[in-house]
LUMKOL-221250 format. One record per residue (C-alpha): x, y, z; residue in three letters. Coordinates in steps of 0.2 Angstrom, whole numbers, padded with zeros to 4 digits, always signed. Layout:
% residues N
XYZALA...
***
This chain:
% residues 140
-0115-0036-0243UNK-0096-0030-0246UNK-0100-0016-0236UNK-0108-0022-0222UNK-0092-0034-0219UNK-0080-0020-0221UNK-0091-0009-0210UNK-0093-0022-0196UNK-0072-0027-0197UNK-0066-0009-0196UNK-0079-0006-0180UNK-0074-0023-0171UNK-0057-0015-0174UNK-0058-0001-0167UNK-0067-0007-0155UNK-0053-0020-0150UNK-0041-0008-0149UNK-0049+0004-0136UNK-0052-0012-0126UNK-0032-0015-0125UNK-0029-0014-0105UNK-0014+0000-0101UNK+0001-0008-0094UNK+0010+0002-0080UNK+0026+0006-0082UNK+0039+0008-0068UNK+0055+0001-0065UNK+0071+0000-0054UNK+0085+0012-0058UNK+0096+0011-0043UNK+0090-0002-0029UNK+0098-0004-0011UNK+0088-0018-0004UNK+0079-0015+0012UNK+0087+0003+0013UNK+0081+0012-0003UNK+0084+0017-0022UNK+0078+0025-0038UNK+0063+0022-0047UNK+0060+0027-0063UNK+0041+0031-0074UNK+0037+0041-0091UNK+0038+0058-0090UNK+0018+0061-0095UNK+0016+0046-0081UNK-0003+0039-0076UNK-0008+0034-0058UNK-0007+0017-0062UNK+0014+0022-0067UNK+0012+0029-0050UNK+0005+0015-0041UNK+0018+0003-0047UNK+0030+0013-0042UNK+0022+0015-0025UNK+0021-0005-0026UNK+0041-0008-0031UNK+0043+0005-0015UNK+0034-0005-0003UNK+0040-0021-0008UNK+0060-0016-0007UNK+0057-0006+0011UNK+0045-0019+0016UNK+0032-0007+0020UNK+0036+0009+0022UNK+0047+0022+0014UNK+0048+0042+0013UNK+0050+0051-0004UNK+0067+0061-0002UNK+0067+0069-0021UNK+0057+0067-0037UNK+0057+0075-0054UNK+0059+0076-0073UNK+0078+0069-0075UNK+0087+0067-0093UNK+0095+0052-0098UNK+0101+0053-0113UNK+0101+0060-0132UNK+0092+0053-0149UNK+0100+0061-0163UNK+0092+0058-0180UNK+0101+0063-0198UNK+0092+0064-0215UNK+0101+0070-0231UNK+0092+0074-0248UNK+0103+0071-0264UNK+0098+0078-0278UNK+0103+0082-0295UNK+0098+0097-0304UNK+0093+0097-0323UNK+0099+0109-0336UNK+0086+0123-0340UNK+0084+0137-0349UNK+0087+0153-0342UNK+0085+0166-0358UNK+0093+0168-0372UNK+0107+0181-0379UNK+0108+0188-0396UNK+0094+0174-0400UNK+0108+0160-0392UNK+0100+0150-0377UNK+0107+0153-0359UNK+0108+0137-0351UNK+0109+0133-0330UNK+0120+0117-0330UNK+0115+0103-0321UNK+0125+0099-0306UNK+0122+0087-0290UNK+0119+0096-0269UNK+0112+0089-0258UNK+0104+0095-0241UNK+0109+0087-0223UNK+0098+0090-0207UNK+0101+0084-0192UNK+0090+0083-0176UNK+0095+0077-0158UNK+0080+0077-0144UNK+0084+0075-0124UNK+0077+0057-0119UNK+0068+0059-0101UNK+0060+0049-0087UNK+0052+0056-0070UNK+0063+0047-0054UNK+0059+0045-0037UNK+0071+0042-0025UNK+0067+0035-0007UNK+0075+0029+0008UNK+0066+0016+0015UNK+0061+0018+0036UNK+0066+0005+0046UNK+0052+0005+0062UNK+0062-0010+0068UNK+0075+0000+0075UNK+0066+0014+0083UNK+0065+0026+0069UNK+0050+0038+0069UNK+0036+0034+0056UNK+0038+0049+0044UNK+0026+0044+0029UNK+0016+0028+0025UNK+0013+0025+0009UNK
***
């Protein structure tokens, strides 16, 4: 009977987990309203990244807008340390004339250090104003 509990929790688990809804991601990096800006999204981004970003386009131009660059931009570093102490123990090496060679004990330790580029893809966009007698380029 254990079983059959544990068996039916860890599927309505996993099963719960896969039903999570994705949340897009997409956000303002540089805004000047009713002219354009920068949006920014993940690197590995999904279309529903793309259509907020598409949707925080619209709403700043009110309407329509025209891609002017896009691309993978850096924005920062993460460096990350780790250091191993350690302390060595004495051991026999051999011996000499029937005496014991010892290696004394002694302390080190061992320092690594790893430091990643943190990334995000941008748009940037100027907004296209019909109103004053600008050529539709692009709708989006």
């Amino acid at each position: 009977m254990k079983k059959i509990i544990l068996f039916v929790s860890a599927t309505s688990l996993l099963i719960g987990c896969q039903a999570m809804p994705y949340k897009p991601y997409a956000r303002n990096v540089k805004l000047s309203p009713k002219k354009g800006g920068v949006v920014a999204m993940n690197t590995e981004y999904r279309d529903e990244d793309r259509d907020k970003a598409s949707s925080i386009m619209k709403r700043n131009c009110l309407g329509e807008y025209d891609i002017l660059e896009e691309g993978e931009v850096i924005t920062g570093t993460t460096t990350s340390s780790n250091t191993d102490n350690y302390k060595r123990s004495n051991h026999k090496v051999g011996s000499i004339f029937g005496l014991p060679v010892v290696n004394s004990g002694g302390q080190g330790s061992n320092s690594r250090a790893t430091t990643v580029q943190n990334k995000e893809w941008q748009i940037r966009y100027k907004c296209l104003n019909v109103a004053k007698g600008k050529s539709k380029k692009r709708v989006r």
